[in-house]
N, C-alpha and C positions, 0 to 999 in steps of 0.2 A: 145357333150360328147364323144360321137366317135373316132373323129377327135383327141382329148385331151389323152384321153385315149394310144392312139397309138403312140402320139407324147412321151408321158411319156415312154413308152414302150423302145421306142425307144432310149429315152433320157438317161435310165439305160442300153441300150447293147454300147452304147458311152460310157458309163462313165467306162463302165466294160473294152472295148477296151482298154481307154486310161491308164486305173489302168496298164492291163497287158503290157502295150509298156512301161510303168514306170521302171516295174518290169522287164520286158529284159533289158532294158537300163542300169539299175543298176547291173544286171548280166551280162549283155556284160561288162561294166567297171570293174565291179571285177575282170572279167575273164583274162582282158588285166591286169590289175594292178600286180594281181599274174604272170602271165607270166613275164610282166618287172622284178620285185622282182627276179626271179628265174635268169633272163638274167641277171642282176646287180651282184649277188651274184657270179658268175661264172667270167665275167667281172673281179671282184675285187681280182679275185685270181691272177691277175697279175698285176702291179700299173699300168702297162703302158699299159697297156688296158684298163684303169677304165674310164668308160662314153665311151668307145668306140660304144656302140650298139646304146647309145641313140644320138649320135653325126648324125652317119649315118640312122637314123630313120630319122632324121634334114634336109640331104641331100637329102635324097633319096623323100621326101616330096615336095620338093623342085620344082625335075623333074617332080615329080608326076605333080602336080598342074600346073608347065609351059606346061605341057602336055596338059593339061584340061582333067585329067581324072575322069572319072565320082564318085560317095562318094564311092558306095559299092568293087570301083578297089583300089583305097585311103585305104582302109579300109585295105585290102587284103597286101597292100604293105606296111604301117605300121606296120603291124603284121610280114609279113616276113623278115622285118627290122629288126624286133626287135631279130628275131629269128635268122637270117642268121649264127649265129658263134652259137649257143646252141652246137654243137656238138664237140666243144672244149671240154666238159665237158667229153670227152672219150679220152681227150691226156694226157700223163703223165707230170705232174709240171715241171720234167726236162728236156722236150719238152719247154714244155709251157713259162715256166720262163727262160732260159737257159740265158745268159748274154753277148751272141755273137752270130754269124752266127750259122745255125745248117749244121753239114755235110748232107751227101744224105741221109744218113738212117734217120737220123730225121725230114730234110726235106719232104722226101714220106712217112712220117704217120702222119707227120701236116697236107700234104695235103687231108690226109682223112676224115677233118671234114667235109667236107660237104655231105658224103656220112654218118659218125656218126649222125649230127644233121636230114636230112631226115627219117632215120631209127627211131630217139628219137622221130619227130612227127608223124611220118605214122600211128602210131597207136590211134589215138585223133583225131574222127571223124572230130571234125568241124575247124583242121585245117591241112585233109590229101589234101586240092586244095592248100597248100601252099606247100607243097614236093620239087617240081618244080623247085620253086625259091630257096629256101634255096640248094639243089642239084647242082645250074648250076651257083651262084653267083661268080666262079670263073672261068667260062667258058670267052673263048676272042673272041671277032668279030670276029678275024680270023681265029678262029679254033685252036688255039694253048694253049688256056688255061684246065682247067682240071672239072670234072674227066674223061669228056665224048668226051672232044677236039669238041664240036657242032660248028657252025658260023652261022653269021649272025642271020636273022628272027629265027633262027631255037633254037635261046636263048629264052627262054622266058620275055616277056618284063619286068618283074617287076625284074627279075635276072640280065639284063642290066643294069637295074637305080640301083640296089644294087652292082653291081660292080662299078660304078662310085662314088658312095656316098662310100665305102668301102676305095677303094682306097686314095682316096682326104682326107678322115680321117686320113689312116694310114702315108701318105706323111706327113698332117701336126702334125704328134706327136710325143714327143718323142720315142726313143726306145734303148733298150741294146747296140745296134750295132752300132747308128745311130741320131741326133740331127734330130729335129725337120727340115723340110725344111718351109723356107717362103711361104706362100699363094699364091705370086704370081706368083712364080716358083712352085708351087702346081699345078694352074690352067696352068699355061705356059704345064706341063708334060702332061693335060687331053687333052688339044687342039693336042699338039705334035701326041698324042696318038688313036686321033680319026682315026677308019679307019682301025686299028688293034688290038690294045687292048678293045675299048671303042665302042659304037653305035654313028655315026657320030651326028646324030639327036639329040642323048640323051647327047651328050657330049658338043654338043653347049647349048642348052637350060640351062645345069647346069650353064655352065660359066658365061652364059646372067646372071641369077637369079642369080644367087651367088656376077656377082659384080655390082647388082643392089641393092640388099636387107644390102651387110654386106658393100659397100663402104664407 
């Protein structure tokens, strides 16, 4: 009776467990659902952006995974993914939209979304370990990218695999200025580019996965 008693016991602090794992579960996805929502909306302020986040969400999953990274970094880099351009949502429409090349002045305050979208999450406890990546997604291997000009390791990894899913995006899509480039002049520029623009590592793995999964 003992014995029974405790196993019952028991068998309600499981049941209670697995109630609440239910219940974060459900709140983690809505939390992510809203987020996309938010990124989409913003996204479609411009055609030729539209599905751009969730494109490079695609890619950058991609690396992940060829990586073998573990669920809870997967997680981490999904979300940053999804995030990495939020801070367009601080450039002005005739920035944003514009229908040609932008001179320098337009150019150096597009380039400060990634310094807007860090600042827009900093404050959102449970995703200021994502700052980071969203911050340095346009940093280059070699130092020469922005805002902070870093290299190398000194990128953060999930901001490497988001500069290459980034990139390979914007190559393959239309734009104002610019047609669509083919896929496999897409991948041809990522290879080209390993080494200085791209992480040598993370730039093979993409091209592997890429034209294994979509050949």
């Amino acid at each position: 009776t003992e014995d029974l008693e405790m196993y019952q016991a028991l068998a309600n602090q499981i049941a209670i467990a697995i109630e609440n794992a239910s219940l974060y579960k459900e709140l983690d996805e809505l939390f992510l659902s809203s987020i996309r929502a938010i990124v989409e909306a913003i996204d479609a302020k411009d055609p030729y952006t539209k599905g751009h986040s969730a494109r490079v969400v695609e890619y950058a999953l991609l690396i992940g995974e060829g990586m073998e990274l573990d669920k809870e970094s997967l997680k981490d880099l999904e979300l940053s993914a999804v995030l990495h351009d939020v801070g367009k949502i601080g450039i002005p429409d005739r920035i944003l939209s514009k229908p040609g090349l932008l001179n320098d002045e337009e150019y150096s305050y597009m380039k400060r979304h990634p310094e807007f979208g860090a600042e827009i999450v900093e404050p959102i406890k449970k995703l200021q370990g994502l700052v980071p990546n969203i911050l340095h997604h346009h940093e280059k291997f070699d130092g020469t990218g922005y805002p902070m000009g870093l290299n190398g390791d000194n990128i953060p990894l999930v901001a490497r695999i988001i500069a290459i899913a980034d990139s390979f995006d914007a190559m393959t899509s239309d734009r104002p200025y610019r047609p669509r480039m083919d896929v496999k002049v897409a991948l041809g520029e990522i290879k080209k580019n390993r080494k200085t623009q791209f992480d040598p590592e993370l730039a093979d793995v993409f091209v592997s996965k890429f034209e294994r999964q979509f050949k």
